[in-house]
C-alpha atoms as one frame of an Amber mdcrd trajectory, in Angstrom:
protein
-162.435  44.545 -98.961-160.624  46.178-101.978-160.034  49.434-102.948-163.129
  50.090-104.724-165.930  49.267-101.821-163.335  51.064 -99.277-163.593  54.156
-101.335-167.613  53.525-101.562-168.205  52.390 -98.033-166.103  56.038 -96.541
-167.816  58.535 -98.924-170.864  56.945 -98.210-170.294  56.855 -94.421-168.950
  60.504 -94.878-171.255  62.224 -97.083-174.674  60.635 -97.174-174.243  61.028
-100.814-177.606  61.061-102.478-175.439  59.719-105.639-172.672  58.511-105.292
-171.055  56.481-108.705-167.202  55.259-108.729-165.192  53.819-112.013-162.329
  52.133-112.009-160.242  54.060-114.773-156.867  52.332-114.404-157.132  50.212
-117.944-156.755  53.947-119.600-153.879  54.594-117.800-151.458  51.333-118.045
-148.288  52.789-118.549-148.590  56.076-117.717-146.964  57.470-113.591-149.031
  55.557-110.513-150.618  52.679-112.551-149.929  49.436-111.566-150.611  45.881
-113.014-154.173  44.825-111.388-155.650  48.468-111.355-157.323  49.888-108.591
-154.511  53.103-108.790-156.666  55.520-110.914-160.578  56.378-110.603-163.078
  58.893-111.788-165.606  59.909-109.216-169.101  61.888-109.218-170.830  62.384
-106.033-173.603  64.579-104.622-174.197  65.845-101.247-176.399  67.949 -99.419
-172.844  68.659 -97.031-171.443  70.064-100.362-173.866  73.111-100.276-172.122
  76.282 -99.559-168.071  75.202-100.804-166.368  75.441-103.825-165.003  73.514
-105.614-161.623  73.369-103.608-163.161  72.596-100.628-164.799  70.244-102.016
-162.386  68.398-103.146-160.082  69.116-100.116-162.753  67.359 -98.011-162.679
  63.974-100.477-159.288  63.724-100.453-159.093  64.268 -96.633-161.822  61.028
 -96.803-159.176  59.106 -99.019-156.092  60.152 -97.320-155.119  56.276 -96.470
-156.572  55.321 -99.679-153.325  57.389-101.248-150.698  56.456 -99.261-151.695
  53.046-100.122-151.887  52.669-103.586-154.649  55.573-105.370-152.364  57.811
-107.647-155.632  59.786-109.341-158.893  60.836-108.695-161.361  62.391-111.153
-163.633  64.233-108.940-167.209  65.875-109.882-168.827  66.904-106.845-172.237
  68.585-106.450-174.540  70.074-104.293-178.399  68.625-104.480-179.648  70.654
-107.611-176.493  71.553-109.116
């Protein structure tokens, strides 16, 4: 499985995300700290989740990353992260 449906499969696991949508953003980032030849290093996420109602932003985050934690050691240098609550 690469690093894409990982990602996919854990949030979705996770979360129950009622949308859950996941681009590969490395192309933009050749070059630059963390990208690699072959991609799969930088993404930009946007996710919503009735377990998101209540938290900030921070938290929010905190808890994706916590999700992902393997996912960065490994290889992920960047995530772009929108999360909602349903009806935000």
């Amino acid at each position: 499985m690469d690093r894409y449906q990982r990602i996919i499969s854990r949030l979705a696991q996770e979360f129950s995300p009622s949308l859950l949508e996941l681009r590969d953003d490395s192309a933009r980032h050749a070059g630059h700290a963390g990208a690699k030849a072959g991609g799969e290093t930088h993404y930009d996420l946007v996710i919503t989740a009735d377990g998101f109602a209540g938290m900030g932003k921070v938290q929010r985050h905190q808890r994706i990353y916590g999700v992902l934690a393997d996912e960065f050691k490994t290889g992920l240098h960047a995530l772009s992260i929108k999360a909602l609550a349903p009806g935000e």
